[in-house]
FITI-390009 format. One record per residue (C-alpha): x, y, z. Coordinates in steps of 0.05 Angstrom, whole numbers, plus 5000, padded with zeros to 4 digits. Layout:
// FITI-390009
XYZ...
This chain:
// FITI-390009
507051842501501952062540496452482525491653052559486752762600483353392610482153462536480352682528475252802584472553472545471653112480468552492516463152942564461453262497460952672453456552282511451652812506449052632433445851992419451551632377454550932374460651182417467650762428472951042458480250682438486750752457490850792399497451212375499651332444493551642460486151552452481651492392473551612385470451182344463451432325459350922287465150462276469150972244474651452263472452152287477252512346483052342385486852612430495452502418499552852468496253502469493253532408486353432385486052942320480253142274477352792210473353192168472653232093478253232052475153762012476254242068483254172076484854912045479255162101481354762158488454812156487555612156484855562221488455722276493155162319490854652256495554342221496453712182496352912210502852782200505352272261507751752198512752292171507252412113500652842117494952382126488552672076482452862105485552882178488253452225491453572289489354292330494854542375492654802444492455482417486555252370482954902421483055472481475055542491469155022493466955412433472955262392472854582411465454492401466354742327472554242305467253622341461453922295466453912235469153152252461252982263458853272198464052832147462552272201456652022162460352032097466251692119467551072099468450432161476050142175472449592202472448942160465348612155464647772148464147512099459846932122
């Protein structure tokens, strides 16, 4: 599947602007940002993927074009996917990159540490 470049460029010009430890990865038929070693946004198809705090689910899912990560046939906690319609200005996307940002830091690593 491929995904919007235009968005994945949109995400990547805004998340190069900030001093973070930045990876970009293609993953799930489209392309994942790492921030910190950790999962933040992606991009799948058209559709921005979001990780915020599972507390907010109630909130976030109210907003408009969200809806839940479900690309495994079940809803995956503390993770969303924005339609277009959710994502139409800079201003809407700026807000669901401050949201990913702000659980970023509480978020715990996928990335196995040695042992040695």
């Amino acid at each position: 599947m491929a995904y919007s470049e235009e968005l994945a460029d949109k995400v990547f010009a805004r998340l190069s602007e900030m001093n973070l430890l930045l990876e970009e990865k293609k993953m799930f038929g489209g392309v994942c940002y790492m921030i910190n070693d950790k999962m933040c946004l992606g991009i799948v198809g058209d559709q921005l993927m979001v990780r915020f705090d599972p507390e907010l689910t109630e909130e976030v899912m109210s907003k408009p074009g969200a809806g839940p990560m479900d690309f495994t046939k079940k809803a995956m906690k503390g993770y969303a996917f924005i339609q277009p319609e959710g994502i139409r200005s800079m201003r809407e996307l700026d807000d669901w990159i401050r949201l990913a940002l702000e659980f970023n830091h509480k978020a715990k690593s996928s990335k196995k540490k040695s042992k040695w």
